[in-house]
C-alpha positions as CSV (number, residue, x, y, z in Angstrom):
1,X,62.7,104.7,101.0
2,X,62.2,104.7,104.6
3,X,65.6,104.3,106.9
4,X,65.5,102.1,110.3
5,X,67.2,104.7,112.7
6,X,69.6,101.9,114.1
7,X,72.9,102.3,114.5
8,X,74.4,99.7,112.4
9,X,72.7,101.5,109.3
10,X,73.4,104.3,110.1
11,X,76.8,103.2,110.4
12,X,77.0,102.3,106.4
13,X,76.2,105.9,105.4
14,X,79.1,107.7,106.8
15,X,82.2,107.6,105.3
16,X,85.6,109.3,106.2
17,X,87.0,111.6,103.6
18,X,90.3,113.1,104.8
19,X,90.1,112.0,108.2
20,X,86.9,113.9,108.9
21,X,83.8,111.4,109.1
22,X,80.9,112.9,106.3
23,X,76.9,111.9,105.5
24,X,76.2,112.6,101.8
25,X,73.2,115.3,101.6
26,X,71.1,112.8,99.9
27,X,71.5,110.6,102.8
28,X,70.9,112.8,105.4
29,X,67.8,114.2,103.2
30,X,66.3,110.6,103.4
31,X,66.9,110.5,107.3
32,X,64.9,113.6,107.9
33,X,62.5,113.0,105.4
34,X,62.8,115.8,103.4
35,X,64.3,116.4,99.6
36,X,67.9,117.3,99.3
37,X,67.2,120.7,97.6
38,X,65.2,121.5,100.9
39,X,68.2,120.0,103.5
40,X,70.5,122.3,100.8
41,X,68.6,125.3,100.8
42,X,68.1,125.3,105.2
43,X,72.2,125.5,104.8
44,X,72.4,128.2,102.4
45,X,73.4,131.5,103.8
């Protein structure tokens, strides 16, 4: 599934948990375009 880089979607995928605004990895995955294990493992010390 490709995502339209326009604000207002962008908009639905972050959420604020504890007063901090957050992406899931899943959903930043899908906006790069590359599998969450990837995004996971670039983050990874």
């Amino acid at each position: 599934m490709k995502l339209a880089l326009k604000p207002e979607n962008l908009a639905q995928l972050v959420f604020v948990i504890r007063g901090e605004k957050v992406m899931l990895d899943v959903d930043l995955a899908k906006l790069y375009g590359v599998s969450r294990k990837a995004l996971n493992q670039a983050f990874s010390p």
